[in-house]
N, C-alpha and C positions, 0 to 999 in steps of 0.2 A: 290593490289589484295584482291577478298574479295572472302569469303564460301558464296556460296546458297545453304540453306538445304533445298529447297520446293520438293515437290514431283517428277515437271517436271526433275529437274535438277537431281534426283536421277537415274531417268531413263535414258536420253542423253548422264548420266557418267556413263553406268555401263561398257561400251567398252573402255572409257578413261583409259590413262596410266596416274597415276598424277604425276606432278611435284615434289610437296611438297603434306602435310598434309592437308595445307588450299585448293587445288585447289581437295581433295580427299573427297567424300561423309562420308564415313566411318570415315576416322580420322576427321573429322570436326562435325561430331555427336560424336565422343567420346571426342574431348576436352568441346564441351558444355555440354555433362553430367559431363564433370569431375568439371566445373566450376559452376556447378548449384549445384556440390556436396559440394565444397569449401563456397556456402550458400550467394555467393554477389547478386543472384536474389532474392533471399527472405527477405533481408534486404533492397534491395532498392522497392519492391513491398510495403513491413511493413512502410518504409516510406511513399511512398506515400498516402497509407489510412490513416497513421495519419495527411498528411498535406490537405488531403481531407478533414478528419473529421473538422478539427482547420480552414478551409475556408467558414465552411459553415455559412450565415449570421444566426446572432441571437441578437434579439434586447434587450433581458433583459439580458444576460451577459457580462459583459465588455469589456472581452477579451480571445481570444482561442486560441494556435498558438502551435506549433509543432516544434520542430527542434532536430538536433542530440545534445549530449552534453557531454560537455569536463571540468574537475574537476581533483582538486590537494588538498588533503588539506594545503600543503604546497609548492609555488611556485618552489622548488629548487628540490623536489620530481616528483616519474614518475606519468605523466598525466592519468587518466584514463576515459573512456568513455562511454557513455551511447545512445544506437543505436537512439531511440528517447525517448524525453521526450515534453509530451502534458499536457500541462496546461492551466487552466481553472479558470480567476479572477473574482469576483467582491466586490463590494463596496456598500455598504448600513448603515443605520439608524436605529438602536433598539430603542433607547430613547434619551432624548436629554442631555446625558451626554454619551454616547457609540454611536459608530460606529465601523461594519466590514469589515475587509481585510481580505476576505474569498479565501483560494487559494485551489486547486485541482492538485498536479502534480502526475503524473502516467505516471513512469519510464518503456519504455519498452526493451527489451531484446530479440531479433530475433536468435533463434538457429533452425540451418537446421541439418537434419538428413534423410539424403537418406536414405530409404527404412526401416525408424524404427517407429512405431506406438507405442501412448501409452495408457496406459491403466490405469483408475481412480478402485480404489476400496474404497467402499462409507466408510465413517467415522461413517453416522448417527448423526452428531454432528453440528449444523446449527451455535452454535455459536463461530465456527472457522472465520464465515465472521468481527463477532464483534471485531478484534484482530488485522483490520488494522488498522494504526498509527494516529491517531490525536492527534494535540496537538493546546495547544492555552494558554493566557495571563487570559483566564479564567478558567483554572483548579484548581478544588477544587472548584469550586461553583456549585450550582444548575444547573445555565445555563447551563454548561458546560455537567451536568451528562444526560442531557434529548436529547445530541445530541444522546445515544445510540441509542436509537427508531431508527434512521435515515437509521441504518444498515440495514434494512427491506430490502431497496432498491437493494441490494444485495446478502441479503440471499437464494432467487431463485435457485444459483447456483450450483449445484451438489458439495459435502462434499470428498472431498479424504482423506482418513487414509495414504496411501501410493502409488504410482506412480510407475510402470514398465512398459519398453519398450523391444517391441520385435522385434527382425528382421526378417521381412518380405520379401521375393525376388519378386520382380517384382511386388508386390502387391496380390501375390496369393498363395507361397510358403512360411508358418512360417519357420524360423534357427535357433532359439535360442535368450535365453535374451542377451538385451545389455545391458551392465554390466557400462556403463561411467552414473553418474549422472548428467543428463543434467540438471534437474528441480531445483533439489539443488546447482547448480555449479551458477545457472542463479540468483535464487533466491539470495542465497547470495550477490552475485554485486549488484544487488538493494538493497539491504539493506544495501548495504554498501553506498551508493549514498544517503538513506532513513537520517541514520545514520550522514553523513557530512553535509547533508541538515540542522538534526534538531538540529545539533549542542549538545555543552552544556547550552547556557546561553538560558534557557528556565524559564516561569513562571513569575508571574509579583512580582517585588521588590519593595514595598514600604515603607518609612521609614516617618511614620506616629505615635504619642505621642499616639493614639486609639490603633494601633496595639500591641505597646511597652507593653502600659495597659492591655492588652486583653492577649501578651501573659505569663507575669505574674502571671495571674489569672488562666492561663491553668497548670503555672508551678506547682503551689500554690498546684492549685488541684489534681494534679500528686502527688505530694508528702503525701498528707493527706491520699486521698483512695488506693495511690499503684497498679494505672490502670497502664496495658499497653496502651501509649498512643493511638498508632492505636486505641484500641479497645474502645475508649468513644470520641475521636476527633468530627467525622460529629454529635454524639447528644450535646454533649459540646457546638459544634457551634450554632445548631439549636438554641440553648437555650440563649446563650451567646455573641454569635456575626451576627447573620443575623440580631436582633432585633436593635443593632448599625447604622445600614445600613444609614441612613437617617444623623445621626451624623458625620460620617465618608464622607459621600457624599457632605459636604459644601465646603470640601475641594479646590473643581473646582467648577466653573461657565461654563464651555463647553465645547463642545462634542469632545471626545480624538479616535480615531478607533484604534482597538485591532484587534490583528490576530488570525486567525485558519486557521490552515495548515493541510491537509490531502491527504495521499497520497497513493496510489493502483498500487504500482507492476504488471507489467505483464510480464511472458517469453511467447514469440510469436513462435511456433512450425512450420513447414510446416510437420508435422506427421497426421497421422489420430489422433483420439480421442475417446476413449470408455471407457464404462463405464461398470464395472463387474459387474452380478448381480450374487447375491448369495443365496442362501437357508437361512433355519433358523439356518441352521447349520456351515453355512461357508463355504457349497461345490458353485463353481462354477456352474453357472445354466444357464450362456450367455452373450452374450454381445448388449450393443445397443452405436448406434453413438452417441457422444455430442458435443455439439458446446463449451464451455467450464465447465472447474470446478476449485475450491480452493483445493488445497494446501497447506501445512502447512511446515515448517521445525525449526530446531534449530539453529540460527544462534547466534557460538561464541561474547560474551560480550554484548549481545541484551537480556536485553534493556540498563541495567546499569544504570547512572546518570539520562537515561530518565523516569527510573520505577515508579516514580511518579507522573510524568507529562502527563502520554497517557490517552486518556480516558477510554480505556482496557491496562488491564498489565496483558501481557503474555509472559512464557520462548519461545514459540516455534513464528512465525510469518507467517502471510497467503501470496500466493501469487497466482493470476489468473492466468492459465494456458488454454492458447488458441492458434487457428492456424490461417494462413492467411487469411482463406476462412469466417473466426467468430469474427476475433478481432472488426471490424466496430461496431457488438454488442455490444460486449463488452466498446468498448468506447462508447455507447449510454450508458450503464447502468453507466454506471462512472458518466453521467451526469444527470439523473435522480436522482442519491446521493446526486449530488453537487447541484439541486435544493430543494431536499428533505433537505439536514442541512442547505439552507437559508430560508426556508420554517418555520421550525422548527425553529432557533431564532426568525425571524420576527414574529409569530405567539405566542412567550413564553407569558406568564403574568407577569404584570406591576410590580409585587413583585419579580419576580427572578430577569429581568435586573434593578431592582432598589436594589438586594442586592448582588447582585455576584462581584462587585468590592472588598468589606472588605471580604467576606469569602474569595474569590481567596488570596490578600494580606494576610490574617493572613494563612489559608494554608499553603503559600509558607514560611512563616516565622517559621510556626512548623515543615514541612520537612527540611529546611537548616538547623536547629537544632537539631533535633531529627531523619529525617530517614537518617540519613548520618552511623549512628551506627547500621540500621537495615540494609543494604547492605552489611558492612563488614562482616556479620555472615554466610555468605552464602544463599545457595536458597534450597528450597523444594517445589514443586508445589502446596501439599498442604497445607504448613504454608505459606504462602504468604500473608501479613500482607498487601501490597497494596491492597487487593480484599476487605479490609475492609471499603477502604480511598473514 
């Protein structure tokens, strides 16, 4: 037996006596509200955009593809899941000692919420876009610091300070705030996915007799003038080890590829979206519809071990917030990024990828030294001695 909800059939049964529920007009619309309420149409809709998106031909990227996904950090431990995640690879040539393994994944996260709208209230702050996660084997070099620019690509998107949802009846009747933090609840499991992803063994480790020397030289000098090292490190280098570069680089005779990994969170909503406008003063003044915006939160032990590997280091972490009728955008702009930082390597000058190999190596050899001590001390937003790095 099956339900017809079309119109004719509402009509022909309104004299029927039903059987059960399923053969009844009425209960057979209220279990598919009840099941649209429980949120399996909006995650199987979410998916299919994202496997639309990851189908569509494109001849200069390697690879797109979409699927649901499933992760443990530890085999013996409970599984957990991520509704879709769409990535976005390729593979190219900087110089003929480098090549990249450029990847793009962008975890999404589908929460349904009958009859709750949310609402952005502006930040004002454009460089909360700067604050998603990249990391790569060249951090600490040049190359690595010029992908900021790239964030351009993003920063379009309307700025939220804070997020509230209100319930709405029928789409015309306000109730009252909902009090459950969807946005935060969401965000967090991507980050916690971001997090397993990027692991700890990040940054490149080279055990090289130049580095060894080089960072002797650094220690030498710590001790003489009594710097905090943050605070002379990148002119120390400038002076001291990019001009190595060429010395350092006989090492190899061919081309090795190195990764950058970047990744953009999304919670996928079936809510409306607005945006608050406000006075000069902070009075409410209206609202207008948005197709999405960033978001921001604080997520427990983020960044940690990774604090000085990201290309921005920050306590709080951004996440896109969009609905089903806007995410498609939204992963268009994901990919405009992602050709925007291969753009942006391929285009650097012949002096940065001819010297980001030894700054990245000695980098990573002064943090495993030396910021291992600046973590333990704790955090303050504004002494954050990474923002120097």
């Amino acid at each position: 037996m099956s339900a017809d909800l079309s119109p004719e059939s509402r009509q022909n049964g309104a004299d029927r006596v039903p059987e059960s529920w399923i053969s009844s007009q009425g209960a057979s619309e209220r279990v598919a509200a009840l099941l649209t309420k429980a949120g399996v149409p909006h995650e199987l809709r979410v998916a299919a955009i994202c496997r639309g998106f990851a189908a569509r031909t494109r001849a200069d990227i390697d690879s797109v593809r979409a699927e649901k996904f499933i992760y443990s950090a530890e085999v013996d431990k409970e599984y957990r899941e991520i509704d879709q995640l769409v990535q976005l690879y390729d593979e190219f040539e900087v110089d003929e000692r480098t090549g990249v393994q450029l990847v793009m994944q962008i975890p999404v996260e589908s929460k349904s919420r009958v009859g709750v709208d949310a609402f952005a209230f502006p930040s004002g702050d454009p460089t909360v876009s700067n604050a998603f996660p990249v990391v790569s084997d060249f951090a600490g070099s040049d190359l690595f610091r010029i992908l900021s620019a790239s964030s351009v690509a993003i920063n379009h998107l309307p700025h939220a300070a804070d997020v509230a949802f209100v319930e709405i009846s029928d789409g015309t009747t306000p109730k009252g705030i909902h009090k459950e933090s969807v946005v935060f609840n969401a965000a967090a499991a991507l980050y916690d996915f971001v997090s397993f992803e990027i692991g700890s063994d990040v940054g490149l480790s080279v055990q090289h007799q130049l580095i060894n020397e080089l960072t002797d030289s650094f220690d030498a000098h710590l001790r003489e003038k009594r710097f905090p090292w943050w605070s002379v490190l990148r002119r120390w280098m400038s002076e001291n080890v990019s001009p190595r570069a060429e010395e350092f680089n006989e090492r190899s005779d061919h081309r090795v590829y190195y990764s950058v990994r970047v990744y953009l969170p999304i919670v996928c909503l079936n809510s409306g979206l607005y945006h608050v406008r406000l006075t000069d003063d902070a009075q409410i003044d209206g609202f207008d519809e948005t197709d999405a915006f960033v978001a921001s939160i604080r997520k427990h032990g983020w960044p940690g071990a990774m604090r000085f590997h990201l290309l921005e280091r920050t306590a709080e972490v951004p996440v896109i917030v969009t609905n089903a009728d806007h995410i498609s955008g939204v992963l268009d702009t994901a990919e405009d990024w992602f050709r925007l930082i291969r753009k942006t390597l391929l285009d650097n000058s012949p002096s940065l990828a001819g010297r980001w190999a030894i700054e990245a190596a000695f980098f990573q050899r002064v943090i495993r030294n030396l910021g291992q001590d600046e973590m333990s001390d704790g955090y303050r937003s504004d002494l954050d001695v990474s923002r120097w790095l």
